[in-house]
DRENDO-1510 file (C-alpha; in Angstrom, 1 decimal, always signed):
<recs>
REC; n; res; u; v; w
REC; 1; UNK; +185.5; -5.8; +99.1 .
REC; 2; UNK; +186.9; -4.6; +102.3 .
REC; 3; UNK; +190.9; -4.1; +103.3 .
REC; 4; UNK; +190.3; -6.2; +106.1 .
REC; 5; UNK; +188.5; -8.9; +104.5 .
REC; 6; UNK; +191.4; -9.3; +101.9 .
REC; 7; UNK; +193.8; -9.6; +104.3 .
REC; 8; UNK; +192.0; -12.0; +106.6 .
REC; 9; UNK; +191.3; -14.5; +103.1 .
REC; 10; UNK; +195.2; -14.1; +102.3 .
REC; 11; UNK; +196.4; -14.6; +105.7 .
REC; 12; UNK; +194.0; -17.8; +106.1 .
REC; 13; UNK; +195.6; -19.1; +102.8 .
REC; 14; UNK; +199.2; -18.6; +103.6 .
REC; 15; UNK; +199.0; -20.2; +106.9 .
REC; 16; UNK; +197.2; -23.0; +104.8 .
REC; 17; UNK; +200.0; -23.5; +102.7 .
REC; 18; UNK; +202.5; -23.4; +105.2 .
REC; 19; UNK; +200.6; -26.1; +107.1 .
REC; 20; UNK; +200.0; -28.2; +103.5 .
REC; 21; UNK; +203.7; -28.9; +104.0 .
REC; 22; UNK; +204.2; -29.7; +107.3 .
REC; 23; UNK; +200.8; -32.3; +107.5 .
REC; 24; UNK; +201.9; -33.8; +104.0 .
REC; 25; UNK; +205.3; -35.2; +105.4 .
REC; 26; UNK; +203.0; -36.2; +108.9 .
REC; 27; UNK; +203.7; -39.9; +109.9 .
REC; 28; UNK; +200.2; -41.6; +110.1 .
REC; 29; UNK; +200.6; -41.8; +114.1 .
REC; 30; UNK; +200.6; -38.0; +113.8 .
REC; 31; UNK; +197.6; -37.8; +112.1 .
REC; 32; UNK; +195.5; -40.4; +114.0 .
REC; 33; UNK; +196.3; -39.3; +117.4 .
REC; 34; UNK; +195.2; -35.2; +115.5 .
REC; 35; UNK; +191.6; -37.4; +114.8 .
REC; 36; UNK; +191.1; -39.1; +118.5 .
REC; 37; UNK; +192.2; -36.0; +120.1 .
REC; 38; UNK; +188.8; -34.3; +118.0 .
REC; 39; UNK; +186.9; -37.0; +118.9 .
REC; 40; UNK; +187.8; -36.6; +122.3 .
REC; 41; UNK; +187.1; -32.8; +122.3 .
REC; 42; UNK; +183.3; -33.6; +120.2 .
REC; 43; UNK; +182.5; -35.9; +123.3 .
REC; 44; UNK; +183.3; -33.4; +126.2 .
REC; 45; UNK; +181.9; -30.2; +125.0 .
REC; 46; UNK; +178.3; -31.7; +123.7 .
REC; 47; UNK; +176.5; -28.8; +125.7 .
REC; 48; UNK; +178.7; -25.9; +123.9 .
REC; 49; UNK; +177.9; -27.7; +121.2 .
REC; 50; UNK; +174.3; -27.6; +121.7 .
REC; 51; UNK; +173.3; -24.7; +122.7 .
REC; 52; UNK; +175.5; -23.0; +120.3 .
REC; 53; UNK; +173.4; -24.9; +117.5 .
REC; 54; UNK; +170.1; -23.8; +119.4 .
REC; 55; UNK; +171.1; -20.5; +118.6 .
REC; 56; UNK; +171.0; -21.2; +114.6 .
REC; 57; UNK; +167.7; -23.5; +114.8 .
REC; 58; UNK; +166.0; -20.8; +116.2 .
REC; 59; UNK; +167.3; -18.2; +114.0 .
REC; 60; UNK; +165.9; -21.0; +111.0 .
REC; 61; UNK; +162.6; -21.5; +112.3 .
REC; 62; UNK; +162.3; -17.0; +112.2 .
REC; 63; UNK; +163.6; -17.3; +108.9 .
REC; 64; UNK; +160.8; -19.7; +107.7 .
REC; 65; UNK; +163.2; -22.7; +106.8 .
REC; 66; UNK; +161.7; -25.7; +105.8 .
REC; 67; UNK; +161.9; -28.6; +108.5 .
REC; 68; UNK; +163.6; -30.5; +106.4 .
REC; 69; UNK; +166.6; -27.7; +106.0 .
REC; 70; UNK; +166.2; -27.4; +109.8 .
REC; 71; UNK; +166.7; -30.9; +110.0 .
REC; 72; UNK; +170.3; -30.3; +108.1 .
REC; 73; UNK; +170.8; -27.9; +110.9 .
REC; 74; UNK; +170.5; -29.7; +114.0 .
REC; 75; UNK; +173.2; -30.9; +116.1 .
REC; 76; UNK; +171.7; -34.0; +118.7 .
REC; 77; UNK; +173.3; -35.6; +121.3 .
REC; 78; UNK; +173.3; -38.6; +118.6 .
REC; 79; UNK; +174.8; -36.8; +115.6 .
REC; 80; UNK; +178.2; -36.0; +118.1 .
REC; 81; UNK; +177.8; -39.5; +118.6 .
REC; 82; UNK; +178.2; -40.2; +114.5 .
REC; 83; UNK; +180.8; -37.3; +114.0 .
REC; 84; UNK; +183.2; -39.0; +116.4 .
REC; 85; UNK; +182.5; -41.8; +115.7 .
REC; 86; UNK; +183.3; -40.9; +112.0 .
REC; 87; UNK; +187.0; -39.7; +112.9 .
REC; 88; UNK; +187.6; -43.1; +114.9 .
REC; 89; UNK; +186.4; -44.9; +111.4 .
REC; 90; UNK; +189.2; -42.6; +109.5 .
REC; 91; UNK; +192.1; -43.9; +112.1 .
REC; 92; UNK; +190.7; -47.8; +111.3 .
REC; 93; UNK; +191.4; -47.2; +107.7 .
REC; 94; UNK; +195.0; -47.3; +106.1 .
REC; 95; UNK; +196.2; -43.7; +105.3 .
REC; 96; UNK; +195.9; -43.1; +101.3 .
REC; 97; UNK; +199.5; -41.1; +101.6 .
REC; 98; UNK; +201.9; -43.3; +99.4 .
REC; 99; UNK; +200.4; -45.8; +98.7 .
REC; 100; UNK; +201.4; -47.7; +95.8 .
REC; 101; UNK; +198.6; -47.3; +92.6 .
REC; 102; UNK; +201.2; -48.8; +89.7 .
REC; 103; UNK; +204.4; -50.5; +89.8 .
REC; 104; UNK; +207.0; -51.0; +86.5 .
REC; 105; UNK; +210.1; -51.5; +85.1 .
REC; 106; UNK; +210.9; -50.2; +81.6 .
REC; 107; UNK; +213.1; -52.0; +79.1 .
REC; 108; UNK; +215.9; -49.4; +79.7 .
REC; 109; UNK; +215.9; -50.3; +83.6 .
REC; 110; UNK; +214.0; -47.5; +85.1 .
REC; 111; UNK; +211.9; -48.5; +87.9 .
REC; 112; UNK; +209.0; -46.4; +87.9 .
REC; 113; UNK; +206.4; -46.7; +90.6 .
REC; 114; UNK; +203.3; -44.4; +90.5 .
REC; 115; UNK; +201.8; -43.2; +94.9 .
REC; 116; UNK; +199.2; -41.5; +96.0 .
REC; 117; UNK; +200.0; -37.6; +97.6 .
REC; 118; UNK; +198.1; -35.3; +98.9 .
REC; 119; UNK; +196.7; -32.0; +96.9 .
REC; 120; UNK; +197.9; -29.8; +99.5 .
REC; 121; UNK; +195.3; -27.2; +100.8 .
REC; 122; UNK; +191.7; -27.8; +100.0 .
REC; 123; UNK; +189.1; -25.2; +100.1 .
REC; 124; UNK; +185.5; -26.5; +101.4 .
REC; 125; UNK; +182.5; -24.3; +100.7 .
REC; 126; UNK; +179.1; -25.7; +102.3 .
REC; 127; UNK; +176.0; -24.5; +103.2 .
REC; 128; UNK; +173.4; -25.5; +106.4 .
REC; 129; UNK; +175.2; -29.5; +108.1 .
REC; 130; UNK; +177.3; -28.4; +110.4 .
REC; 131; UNK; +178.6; -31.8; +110.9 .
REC; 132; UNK; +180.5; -31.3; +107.3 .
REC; 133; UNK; +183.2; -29.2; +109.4 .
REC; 134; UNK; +184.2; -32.2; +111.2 .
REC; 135; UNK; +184.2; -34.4; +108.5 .
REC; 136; UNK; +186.0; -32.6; +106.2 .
REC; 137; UNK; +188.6; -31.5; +108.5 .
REC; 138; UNK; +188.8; -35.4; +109.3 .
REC; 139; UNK; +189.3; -36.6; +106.1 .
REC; 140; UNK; +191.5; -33.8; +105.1 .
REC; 141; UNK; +193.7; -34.5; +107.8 .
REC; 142; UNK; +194.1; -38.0; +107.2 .
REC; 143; UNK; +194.9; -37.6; +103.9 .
REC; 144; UNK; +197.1; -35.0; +104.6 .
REC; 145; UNK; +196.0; -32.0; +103.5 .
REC; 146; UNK; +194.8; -28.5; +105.0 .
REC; 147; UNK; +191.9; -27.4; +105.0 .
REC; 148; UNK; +190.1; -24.3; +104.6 .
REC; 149; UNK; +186.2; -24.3; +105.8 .
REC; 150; UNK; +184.1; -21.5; +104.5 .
REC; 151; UNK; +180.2; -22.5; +106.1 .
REC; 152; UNK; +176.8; -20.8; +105.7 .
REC; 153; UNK; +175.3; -17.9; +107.5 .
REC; 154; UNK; +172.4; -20.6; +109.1 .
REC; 155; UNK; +174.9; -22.7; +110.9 .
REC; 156; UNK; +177.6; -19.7; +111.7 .
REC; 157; UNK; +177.6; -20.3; +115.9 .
REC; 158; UNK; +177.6; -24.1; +115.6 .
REC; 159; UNK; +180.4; -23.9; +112.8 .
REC; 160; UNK; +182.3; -21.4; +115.1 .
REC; 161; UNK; +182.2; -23.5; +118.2 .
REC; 162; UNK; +182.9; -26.6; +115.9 .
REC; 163; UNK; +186.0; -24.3; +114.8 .
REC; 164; UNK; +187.0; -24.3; +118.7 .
REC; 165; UNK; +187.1; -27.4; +118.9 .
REC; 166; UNK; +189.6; -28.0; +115.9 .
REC; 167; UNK; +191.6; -25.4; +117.3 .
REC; 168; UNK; +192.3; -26.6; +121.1 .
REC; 169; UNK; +192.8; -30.6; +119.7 .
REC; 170; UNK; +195.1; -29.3; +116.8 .
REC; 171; UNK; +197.2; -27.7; +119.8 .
REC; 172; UNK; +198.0; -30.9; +121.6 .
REC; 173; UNK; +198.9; -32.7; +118.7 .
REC; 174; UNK; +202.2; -32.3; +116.7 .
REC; 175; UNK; +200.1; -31.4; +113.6 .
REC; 176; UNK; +200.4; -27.8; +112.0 .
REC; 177; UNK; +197.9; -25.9; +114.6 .
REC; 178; UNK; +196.7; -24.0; +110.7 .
REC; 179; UNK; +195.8; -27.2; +109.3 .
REC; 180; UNK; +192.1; -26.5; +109.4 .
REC; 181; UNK; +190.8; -22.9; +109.7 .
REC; 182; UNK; +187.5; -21.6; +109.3 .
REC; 183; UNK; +186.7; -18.7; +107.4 .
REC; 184; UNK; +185.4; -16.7; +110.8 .
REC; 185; UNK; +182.7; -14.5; +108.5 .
REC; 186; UNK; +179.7; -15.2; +106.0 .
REC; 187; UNK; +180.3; -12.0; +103.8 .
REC; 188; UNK; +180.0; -13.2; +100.2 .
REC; 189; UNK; +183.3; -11.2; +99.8 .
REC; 190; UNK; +185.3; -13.3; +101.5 .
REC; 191; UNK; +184.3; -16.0; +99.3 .
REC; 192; UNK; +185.1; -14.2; +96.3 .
REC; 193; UNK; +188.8; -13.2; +97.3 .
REC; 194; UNK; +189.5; -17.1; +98.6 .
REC; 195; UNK; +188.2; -18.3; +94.8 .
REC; 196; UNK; +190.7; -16.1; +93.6 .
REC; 197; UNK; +193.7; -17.3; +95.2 .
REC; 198; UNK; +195.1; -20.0; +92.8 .
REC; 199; UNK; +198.9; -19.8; +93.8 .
REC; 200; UNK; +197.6; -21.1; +97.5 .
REC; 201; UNK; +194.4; -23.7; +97.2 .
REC; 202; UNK; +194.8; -26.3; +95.0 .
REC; 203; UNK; +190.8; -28.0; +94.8 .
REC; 204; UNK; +187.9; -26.4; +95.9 .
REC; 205; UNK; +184.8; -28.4; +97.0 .
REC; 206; UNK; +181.4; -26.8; +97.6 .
REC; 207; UNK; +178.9; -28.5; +99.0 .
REC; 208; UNK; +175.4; -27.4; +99.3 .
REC; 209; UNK; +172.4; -26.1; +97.0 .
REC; 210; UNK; +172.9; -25.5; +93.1 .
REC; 211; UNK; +173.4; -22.3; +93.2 .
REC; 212; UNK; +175.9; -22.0; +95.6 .
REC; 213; UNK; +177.5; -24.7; +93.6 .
REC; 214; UNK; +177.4; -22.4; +90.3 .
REC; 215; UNK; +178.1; -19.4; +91.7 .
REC; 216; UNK; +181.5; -21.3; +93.1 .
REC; 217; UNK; +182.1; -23.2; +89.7 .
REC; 218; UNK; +181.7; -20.0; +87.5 .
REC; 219; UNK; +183.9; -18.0; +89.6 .
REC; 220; UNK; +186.9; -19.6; +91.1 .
REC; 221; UNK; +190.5; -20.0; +89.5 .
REC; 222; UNK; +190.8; -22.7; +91.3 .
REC; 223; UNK; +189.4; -26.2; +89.8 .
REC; 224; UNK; +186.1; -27.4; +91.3 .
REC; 225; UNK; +184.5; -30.6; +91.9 .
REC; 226; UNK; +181.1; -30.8; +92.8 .
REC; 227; UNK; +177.8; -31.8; +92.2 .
REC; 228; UNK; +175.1; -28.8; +90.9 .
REC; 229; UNK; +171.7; -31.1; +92.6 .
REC; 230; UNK; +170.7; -34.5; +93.6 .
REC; 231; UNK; +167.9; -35.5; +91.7 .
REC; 232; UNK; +167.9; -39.4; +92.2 .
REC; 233; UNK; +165.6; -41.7; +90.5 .
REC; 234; UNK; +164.0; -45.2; +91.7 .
REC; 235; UNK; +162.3; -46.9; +89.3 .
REC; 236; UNK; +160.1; -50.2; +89.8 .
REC; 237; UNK; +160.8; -52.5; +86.8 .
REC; 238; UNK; +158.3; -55.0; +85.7 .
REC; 239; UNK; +157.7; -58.0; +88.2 .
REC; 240; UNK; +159.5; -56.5; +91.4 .
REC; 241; UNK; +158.8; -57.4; +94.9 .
REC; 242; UNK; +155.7; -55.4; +96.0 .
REC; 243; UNK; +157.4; -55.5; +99.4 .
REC; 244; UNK; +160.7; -54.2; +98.5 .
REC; 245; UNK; +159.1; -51.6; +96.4 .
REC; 246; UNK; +157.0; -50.3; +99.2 .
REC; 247; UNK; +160.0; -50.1; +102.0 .
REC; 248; UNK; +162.3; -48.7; +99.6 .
REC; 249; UNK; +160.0; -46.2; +98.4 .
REC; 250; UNK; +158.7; -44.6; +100.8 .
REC; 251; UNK; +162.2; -44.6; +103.0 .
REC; 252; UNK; +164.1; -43.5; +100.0 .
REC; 253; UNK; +161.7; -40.3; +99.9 .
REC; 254; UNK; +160.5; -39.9; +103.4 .
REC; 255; UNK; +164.0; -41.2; +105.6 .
REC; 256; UNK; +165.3; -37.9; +105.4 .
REC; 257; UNK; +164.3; -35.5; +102.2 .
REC; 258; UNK; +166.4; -32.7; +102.6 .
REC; 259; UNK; +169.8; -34.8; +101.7 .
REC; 260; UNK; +171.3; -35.6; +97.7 .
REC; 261; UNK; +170.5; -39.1; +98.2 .
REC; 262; UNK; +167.0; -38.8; +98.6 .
REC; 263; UNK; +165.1; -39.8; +95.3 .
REC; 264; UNK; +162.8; -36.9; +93.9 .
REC; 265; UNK; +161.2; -38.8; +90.9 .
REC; 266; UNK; +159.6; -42.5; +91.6 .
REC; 267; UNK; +159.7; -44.0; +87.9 .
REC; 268; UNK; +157.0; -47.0; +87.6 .
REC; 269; UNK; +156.5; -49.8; +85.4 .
REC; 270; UNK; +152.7; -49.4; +83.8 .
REC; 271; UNK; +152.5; -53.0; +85.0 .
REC; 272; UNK; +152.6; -51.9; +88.3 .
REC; 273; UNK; +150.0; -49.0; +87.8 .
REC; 274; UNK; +146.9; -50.8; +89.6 .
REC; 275; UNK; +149.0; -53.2; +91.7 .
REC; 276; UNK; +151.5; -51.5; +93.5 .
REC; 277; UNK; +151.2; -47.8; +92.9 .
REC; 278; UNK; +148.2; -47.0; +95.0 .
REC; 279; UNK; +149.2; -48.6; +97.8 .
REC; 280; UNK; +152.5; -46.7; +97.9 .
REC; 281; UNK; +151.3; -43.7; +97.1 .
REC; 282; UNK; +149.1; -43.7; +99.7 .
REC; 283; UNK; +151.7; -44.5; +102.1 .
REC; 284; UNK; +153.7; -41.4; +100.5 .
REC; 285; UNK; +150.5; -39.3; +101.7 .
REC; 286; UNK; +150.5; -40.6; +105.2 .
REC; 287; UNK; +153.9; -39.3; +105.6 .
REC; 288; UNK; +153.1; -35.6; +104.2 .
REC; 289; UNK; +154.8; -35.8; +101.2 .
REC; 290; UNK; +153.4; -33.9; +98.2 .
REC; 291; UNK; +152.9; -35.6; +95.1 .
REC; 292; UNK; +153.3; -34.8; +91.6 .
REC; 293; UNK; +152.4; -37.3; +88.8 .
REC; 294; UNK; +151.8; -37.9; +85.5 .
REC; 295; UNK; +148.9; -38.6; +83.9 .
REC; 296; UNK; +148.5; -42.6; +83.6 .
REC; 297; UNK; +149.9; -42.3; +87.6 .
REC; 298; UNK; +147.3; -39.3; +88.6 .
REC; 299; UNK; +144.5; -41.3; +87.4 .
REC; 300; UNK; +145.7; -44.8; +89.0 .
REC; 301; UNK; +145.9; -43.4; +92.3 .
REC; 302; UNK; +142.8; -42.1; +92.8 .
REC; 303; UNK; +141.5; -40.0; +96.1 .
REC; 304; UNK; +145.0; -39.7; +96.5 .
REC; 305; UNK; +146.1; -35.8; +96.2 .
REC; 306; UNK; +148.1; -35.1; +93.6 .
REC; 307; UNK; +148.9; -32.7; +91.6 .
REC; 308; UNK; +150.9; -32.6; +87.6 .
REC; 309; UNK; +154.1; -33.6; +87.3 .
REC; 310; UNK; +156.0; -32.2; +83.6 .
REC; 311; UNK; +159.3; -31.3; +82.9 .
REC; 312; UNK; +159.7; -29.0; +85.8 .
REC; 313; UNK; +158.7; -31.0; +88.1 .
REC; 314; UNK; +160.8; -34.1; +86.9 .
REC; 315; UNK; +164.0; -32.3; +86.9 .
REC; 316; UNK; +163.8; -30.6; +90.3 .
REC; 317; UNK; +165.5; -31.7; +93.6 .
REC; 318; UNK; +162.8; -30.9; +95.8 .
REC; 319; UNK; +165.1; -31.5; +98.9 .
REC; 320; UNK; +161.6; -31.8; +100.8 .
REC; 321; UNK; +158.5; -33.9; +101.3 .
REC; 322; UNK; +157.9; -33.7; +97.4 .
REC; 323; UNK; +157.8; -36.3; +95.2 .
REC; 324; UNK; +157.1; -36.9; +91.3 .
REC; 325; UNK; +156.0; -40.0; +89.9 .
REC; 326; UNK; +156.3; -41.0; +85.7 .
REC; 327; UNK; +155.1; -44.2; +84.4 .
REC; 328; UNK; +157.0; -46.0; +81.8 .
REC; 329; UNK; +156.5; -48.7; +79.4 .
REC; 330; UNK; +159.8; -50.6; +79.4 .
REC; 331; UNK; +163.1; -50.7; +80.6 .
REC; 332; UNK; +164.3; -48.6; +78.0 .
REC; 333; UNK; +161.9; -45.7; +78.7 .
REC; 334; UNK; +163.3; -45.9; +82.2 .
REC; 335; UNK; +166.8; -45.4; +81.0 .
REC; 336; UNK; +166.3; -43.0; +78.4 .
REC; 337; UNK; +164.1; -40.7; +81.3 .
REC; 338; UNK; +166.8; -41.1; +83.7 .
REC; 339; UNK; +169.5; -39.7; +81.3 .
REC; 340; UNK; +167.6; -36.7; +80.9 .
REC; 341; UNK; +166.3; -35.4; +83.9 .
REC; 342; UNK; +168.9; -37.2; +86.6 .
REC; 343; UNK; +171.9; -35.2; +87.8 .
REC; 344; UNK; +173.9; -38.0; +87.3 .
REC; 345; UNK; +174.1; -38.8; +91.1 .
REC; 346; UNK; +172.2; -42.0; +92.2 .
REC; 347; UNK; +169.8; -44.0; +90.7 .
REC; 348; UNK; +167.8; -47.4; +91.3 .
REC; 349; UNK; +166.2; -50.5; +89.8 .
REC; 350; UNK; +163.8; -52.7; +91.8 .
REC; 351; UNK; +164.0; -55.9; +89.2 .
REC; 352; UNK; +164.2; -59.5; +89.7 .
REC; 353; UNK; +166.0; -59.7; +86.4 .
REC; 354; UNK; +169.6; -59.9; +86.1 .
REC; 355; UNK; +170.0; -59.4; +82.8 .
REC; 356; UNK; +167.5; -55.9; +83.2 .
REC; 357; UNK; +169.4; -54.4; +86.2 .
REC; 358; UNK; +173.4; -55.5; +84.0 .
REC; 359; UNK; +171.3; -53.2; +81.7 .
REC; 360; UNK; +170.6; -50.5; +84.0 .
REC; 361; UNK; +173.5; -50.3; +85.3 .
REC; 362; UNK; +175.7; -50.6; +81.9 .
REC; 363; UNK; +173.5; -47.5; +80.4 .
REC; 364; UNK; +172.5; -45.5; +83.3 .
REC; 365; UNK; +174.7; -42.3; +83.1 .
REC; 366; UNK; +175.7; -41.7; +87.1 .
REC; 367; UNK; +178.2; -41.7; +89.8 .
REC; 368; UNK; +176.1; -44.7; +91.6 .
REC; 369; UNK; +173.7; -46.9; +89.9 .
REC; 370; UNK; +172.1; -49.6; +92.7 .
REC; 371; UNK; +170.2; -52.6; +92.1 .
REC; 372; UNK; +167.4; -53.7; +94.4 .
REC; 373; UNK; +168.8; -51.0; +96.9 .
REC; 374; UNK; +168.1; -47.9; +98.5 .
REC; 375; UNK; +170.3; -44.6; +96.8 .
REC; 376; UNK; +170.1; -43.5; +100.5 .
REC; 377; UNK; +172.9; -45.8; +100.6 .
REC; 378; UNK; +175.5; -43.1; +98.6 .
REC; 379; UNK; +177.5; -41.8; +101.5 .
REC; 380; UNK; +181.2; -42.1; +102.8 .
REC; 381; UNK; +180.1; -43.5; +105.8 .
REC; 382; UNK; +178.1; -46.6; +104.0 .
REC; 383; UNK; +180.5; -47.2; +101.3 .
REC; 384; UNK; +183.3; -48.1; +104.0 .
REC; 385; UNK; +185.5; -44.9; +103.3 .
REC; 386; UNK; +184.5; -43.2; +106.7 .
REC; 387; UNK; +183.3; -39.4; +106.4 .
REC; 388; UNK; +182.6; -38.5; +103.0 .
REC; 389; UNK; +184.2; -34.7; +101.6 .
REC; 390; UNK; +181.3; -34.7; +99.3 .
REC; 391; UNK; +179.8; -36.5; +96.4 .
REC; 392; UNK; +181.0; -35.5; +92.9 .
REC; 393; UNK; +179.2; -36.1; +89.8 .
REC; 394; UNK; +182.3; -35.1; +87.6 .
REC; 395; UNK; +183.8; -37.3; +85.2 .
REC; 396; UNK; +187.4; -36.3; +85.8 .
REC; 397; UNK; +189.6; -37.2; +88.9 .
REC; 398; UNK; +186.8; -38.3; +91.3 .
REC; 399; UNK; +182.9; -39.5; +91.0 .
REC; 400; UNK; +180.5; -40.8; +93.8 .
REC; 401; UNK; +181.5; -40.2; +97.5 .
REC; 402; UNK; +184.5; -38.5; +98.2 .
REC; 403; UNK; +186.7; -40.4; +100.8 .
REC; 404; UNK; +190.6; -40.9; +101.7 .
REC; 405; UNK; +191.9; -41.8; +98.3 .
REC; 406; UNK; +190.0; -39.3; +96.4 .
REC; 407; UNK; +191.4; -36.6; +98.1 .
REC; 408; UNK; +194.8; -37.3; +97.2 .
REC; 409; UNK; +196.4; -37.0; +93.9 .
REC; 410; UNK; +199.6; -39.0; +92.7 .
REC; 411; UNK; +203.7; -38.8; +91.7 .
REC; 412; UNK; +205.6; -40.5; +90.1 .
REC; 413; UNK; +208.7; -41.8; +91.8 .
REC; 414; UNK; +211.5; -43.3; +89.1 .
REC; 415; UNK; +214.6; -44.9; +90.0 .
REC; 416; UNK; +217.4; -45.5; +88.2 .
REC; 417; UNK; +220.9; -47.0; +88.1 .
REC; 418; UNK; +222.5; -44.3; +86.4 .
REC; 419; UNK; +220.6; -43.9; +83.3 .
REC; 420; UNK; +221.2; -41.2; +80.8 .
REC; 421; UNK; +219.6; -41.7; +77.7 .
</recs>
């Protein structure tokens, strides 16, 4: 590791710190007018914007990305469009910073109240979207705490000018102008100093495949939440509507692949096998999407390519136009196949039962278990809480999309009336 890379990665951490302490005590006025003045800056530099992210697509399609990771990559007209309008979501929403989670008073007269705070400086490690800079310095702001952005090599001009942007509306507001940096290289070694430096990050957050994720998890000092892949399940219980089962389907797989949300595994009934299956595998094919299935599935949907689907296959996030299909005998064997090859981020039950789906849900080990829904549906954005930070499939702190009040942590605030023993 260089001299110079050290230094930078300390410098960027100290300045986050000093900035942790100024935006914590920031009134929410401060921190919305920080937001709209972002916004504003998104909305008149669209052609920077643009062509700076032409620059990384084109470097993707030399490389031989996928579409669907060139997908993550792009930056449209439309996409501004959603990551301002994101910010102006985050000023709708009351600011997480002190507010009240408990309230009592204890025999001896102590009034104790418990209040959201925020963690201080956050650390962000993502690979490929380049919208996540905006969001996460949106959502850290509005919570109140700094942010340090650390993005991938694909989206490094789009990032940069993104970074710009932050910069010049961070000067006009009354906001610490270090509030949100980005890490301004892609050398690995930067990454491994900033994991290092306990006494000035408090959370770290990497978003992006699974091994960046356990490469960050197994070598940072500083705790981690995160998700290692996305491999979401949908699976068509016994008498479900052939309609919704088709739409959900086929949107769920081929909407956009390359995101968490996506499902990788279509679990079906063996009711269903002659019924409904063909018809949406087929529909899976017409879209380009490879398919993988078992057995009793291979042979029910005929001329339609597939190839074997085992335990590989089953526990894989494809992240692309991929697809495996298992057939099940009951409820139970849906469950049970869920708890073993899911990631524990967000599963689905097409039933008309209530009583199956309470099931489902009850046993279903994951951050976000629908019913008769899409898992598309498992972002920030559609759960009300604005931008998302990420999506954690931890069991401590935070689980399921990351908004406002999961990126604070609490105090306790006790008064007293002189109390002494």
């Amino acid at each position: 590791m260089s001299e110079e890379i050290t230094e930078l990665i300390h410098t960027i951490a100290t300045q986050a710190r000093d900035a942790s302490r100024g935006i914590s005590a920031a009134t929410t006025a401060q921190k919305n007018q920080a937001l709209e003045a972002i916004a504003r800056e998104l909305e008149s530099n669209r052609k920077t914007l643009t062509e700076e992210n032409q620059k990384d697509l084109r470097a993707a399609e030399q490389n031989g990305l996928t579409e669907a990771m060139i997908d993550r990559l792009r930056l449209t007209h439309d996409r501004i469009d959603g990551m301002a309008q994101g910010l102006r979501q985050l000023i709708d929403l009351p600011d997480p910073v002190g507010g009240l989670i408990e309230e009592k008073k204890r025999p001896n007269g102590l009034q104790i109240r418990k209040v959201r705070t925020p963690i201080g400086v956050i650390g962000i490690i993502y690979e490929s979207r380049p919208n996540v800079t905006i969001d996460c310095a949106g959502l850290c702001l509005k919570s109140g705490n700094a942010a340090i952005l650390r993005g991938g090599k694909e989206a490094l001009h789009s990032n940069q000018a993104l970074a710009n942007i932050l910069a010049n509306a961070l000067e006009s507001t009354d906001l610490p102008k270090h509030s949100v940096q980005l890490i301004p290289t892609t050398d690995r070694s930067a990454l491994n100093h900033l994991l290092t430096l306990d006494e000035y990050v408090h959370c770290i957050i990497p978003r992006g495949g699974e091994g960046l994720i356990r490469f960050v998890a197994e070598n940072s000092r500083i705790p981690v939440i995160k998700h290692y892949k996305g491999v979401c399940n949908l699976y068509l219980d016994e008498g479900c509507d052939p309609a919704m089962a088709q739409n959900i389907a086929v949107s769920a797989k081929c909407g956009r692949p390359g995101v968490c949300n996506a499902i990788e595994n279509l679990i079906i009934h063996a009711s269903h096998l002659d019924t409904l299956l063909p018809n949406i595998a087929q529909s899976l094919h017409e879209k380009g999407c490879q398919i993988f299935a078992d057995q009793r599935a291979t042979q029910a949907i005929g001329a339609t390519p597939s190839q074997p689907a085992g335990d590989a296959e089953f526990a894989e996030e494809f992240l692309d136009l991929r697809i495996a299909i298992k057939t099940v005998d009951s409820l139970e064997d849906a469950i049970s196949f869920i708890n073993q090859y899911g990631s524990g981020h967000s599963e689905s039950i097409l039933s008309p039962s209530a009583n199956r789906a309470e099931k489902f849900q009850r046993e279903v080990d994951a951050s976000s278990v629908y019913w008769n829904a899409s898992t598309r549906f498992t972002d920030g954005f559609e759960f009300g809480l604005g931008a998302e930070i990420g999506i954690s499939t931890d069991r401590l702190h935070a689980r399921g999309p990351m908004g406002l009040e999961e990126l604070c942590s609490y105090k306790y605030l006790i008064a007293g009336t002189g109390q002494w023993k």
